[in-house]
VOTOR-568141 format. One line per 3 residues: number of its first residue (from 1); for each residue x, y, z of C-alpha. Coordinates in nm, 2 decimals, always signed. Each point is the difference from the previous one (the first is absolute). Layout:
<atoms>
NUM	X,Y,Z ~ ...
</atoms>
This chain:
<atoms>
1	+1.95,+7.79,-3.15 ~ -0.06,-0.39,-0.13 ~ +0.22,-0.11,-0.26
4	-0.24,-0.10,-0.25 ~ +0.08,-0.36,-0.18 ~ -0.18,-0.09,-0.33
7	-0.30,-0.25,+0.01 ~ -0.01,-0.29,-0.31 ~ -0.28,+0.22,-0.16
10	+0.23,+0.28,-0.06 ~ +0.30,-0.19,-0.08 ~ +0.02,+0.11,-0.38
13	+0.18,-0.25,-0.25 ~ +0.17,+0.04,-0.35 ~ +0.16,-0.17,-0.22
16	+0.36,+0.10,-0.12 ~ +0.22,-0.13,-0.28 ~ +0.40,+0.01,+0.03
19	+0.17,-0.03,-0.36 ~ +0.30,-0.15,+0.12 ~ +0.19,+0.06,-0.33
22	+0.38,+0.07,+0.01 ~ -0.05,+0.11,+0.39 ~ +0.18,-0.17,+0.26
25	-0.13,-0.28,+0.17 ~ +0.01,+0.19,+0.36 ~ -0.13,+0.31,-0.12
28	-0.34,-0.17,-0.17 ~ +0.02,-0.24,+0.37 ~ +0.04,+0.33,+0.24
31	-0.29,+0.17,-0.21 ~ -0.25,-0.33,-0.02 ~ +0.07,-0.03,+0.40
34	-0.14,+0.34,+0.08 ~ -0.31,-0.02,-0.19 ~ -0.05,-0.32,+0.09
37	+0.01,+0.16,+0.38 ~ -0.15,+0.28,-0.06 ~ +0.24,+0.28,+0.13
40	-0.05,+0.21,-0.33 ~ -0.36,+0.08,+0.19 ~ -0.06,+0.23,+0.26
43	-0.17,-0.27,+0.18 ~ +0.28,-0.25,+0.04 ~ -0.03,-0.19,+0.33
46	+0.24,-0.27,+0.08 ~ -0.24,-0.21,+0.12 ~ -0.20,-0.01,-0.29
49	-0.03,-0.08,-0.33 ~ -0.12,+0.29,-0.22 ~ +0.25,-0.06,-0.28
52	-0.08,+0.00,-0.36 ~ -0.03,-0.25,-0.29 ~ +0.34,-0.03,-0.16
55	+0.06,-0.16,-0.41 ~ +0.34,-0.02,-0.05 ~ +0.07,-0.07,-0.38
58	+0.29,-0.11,-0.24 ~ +0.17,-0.14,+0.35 ~ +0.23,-0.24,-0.21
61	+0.21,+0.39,-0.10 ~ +0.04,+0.09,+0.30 ~ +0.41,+0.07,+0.06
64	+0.21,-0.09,+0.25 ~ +0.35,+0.21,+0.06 ~ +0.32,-0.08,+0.01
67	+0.05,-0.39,+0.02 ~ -0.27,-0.11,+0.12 ~ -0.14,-0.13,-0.30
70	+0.28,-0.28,-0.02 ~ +0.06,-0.05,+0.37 ~ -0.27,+0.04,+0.23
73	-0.17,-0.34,+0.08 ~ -0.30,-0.06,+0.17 ~ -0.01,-0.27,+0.26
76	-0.26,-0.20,+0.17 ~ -0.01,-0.28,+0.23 ~ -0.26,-0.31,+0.05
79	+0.12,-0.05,+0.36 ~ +0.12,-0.34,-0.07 ~ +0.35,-0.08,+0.01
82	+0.15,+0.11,-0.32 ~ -0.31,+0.14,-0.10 ~ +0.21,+0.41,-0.12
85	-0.14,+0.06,-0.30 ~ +0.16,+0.26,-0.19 ~ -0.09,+0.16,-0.32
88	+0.17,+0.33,-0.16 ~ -0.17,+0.29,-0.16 ~ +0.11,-0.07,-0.40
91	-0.16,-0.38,+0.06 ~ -0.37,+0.17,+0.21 ~ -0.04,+0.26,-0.27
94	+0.02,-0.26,-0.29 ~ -0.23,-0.19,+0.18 ~ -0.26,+0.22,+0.19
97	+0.10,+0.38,-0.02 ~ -0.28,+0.17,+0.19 ~ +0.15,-0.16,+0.33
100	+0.27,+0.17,+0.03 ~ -0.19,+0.30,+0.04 ~ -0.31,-0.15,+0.24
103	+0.32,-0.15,+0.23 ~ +0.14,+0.35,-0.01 ~ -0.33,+0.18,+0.09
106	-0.08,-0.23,+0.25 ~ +0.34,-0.03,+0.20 ~ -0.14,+0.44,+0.04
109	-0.28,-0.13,+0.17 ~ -0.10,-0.01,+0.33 ~ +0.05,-0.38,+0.15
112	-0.35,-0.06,+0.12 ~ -0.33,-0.06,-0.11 ~ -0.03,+0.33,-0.08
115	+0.27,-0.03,-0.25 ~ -0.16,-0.29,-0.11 ~ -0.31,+0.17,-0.04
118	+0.18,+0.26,-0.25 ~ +0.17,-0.22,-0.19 ~ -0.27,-0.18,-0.10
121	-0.08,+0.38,-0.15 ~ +0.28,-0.05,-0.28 ~ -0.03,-0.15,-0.36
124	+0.35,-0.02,-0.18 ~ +0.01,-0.10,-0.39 ~ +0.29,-0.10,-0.18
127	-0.14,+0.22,-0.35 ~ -0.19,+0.29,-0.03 ~ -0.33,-0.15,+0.00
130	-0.25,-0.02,+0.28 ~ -0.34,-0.09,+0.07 ~ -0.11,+0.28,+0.24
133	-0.13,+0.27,-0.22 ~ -0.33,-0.02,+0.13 ~ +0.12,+0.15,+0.33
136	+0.14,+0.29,-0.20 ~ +0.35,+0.00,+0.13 ~ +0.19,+0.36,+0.04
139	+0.40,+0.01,-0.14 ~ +0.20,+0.11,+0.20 ~ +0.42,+0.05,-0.06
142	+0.29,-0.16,+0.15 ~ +0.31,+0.21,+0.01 ~ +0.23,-0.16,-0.18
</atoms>
């Protein structure tokens, strides 16, 4: 019997939306990831993308536990000499919230151009307001 892998045409996609209200950051990240993959549907293959929309909203309430809200730091690096930049989570959520939660999602991503592919599948907003309600997006719940 042939294993039977599903074409473009039948590739079905949605559109979710994540309230990330008072849910922790990894939770909302974990749940984002696997939509975004696709392994909620019974026709998940690794190799492909058949992952749905995702919306994630109010991004800027999403909790972190213990301390991480004063001590985690986020670094990056030019690849000059000297060029660490580093840049902690009270100072990125003042400034732009929602990536916290895109760096999170995509760090659960596969590091290809598959991955790629999916992540360019998420939309993040700060507030509660989006503009995709023409696609008719489906809640869903995030365990708190």
């Amino acid at each position: 019997m042939k294993t039977q892998f599903p074409s473009k045409a039948e590739i079905v996609r949605s559109w979710v939306i994540l309230d990330a209200t008072e849910a922790s950051l990894g939770r909302v990240a974990s749940r984002a990831a696997k939509i975004l993959m696709g392994k909620h549907k019974p026709t998940y293959t690794p190799f492909l993308d058949t992952g749905d929309h995702v919306i994630v909203i109010n991004a800027a309430k999403a909790r972190l536990t213990g301390k991480k809200e004063t001590q985690k730091i986020y670094q990056s690096h030019s690849g000059h000499p000297g060029g660490l930049k580093e840049i902690s989570v009270e100072r990125r959520r003042a400034i732009k919230p929602e990536r916290i939660l895109e760096d999170a999602i995509r760090g659960m991503l596969p590091k290809t151009k598959l991955g790629n592919q999916m992540y360019r599948k998420l939309k993040v907003y700060a507030g509660d307001k989006h503009p995709h309600q023409a696609q008719k997006p489906v809640a869903e719940k995030v365990l708190a």
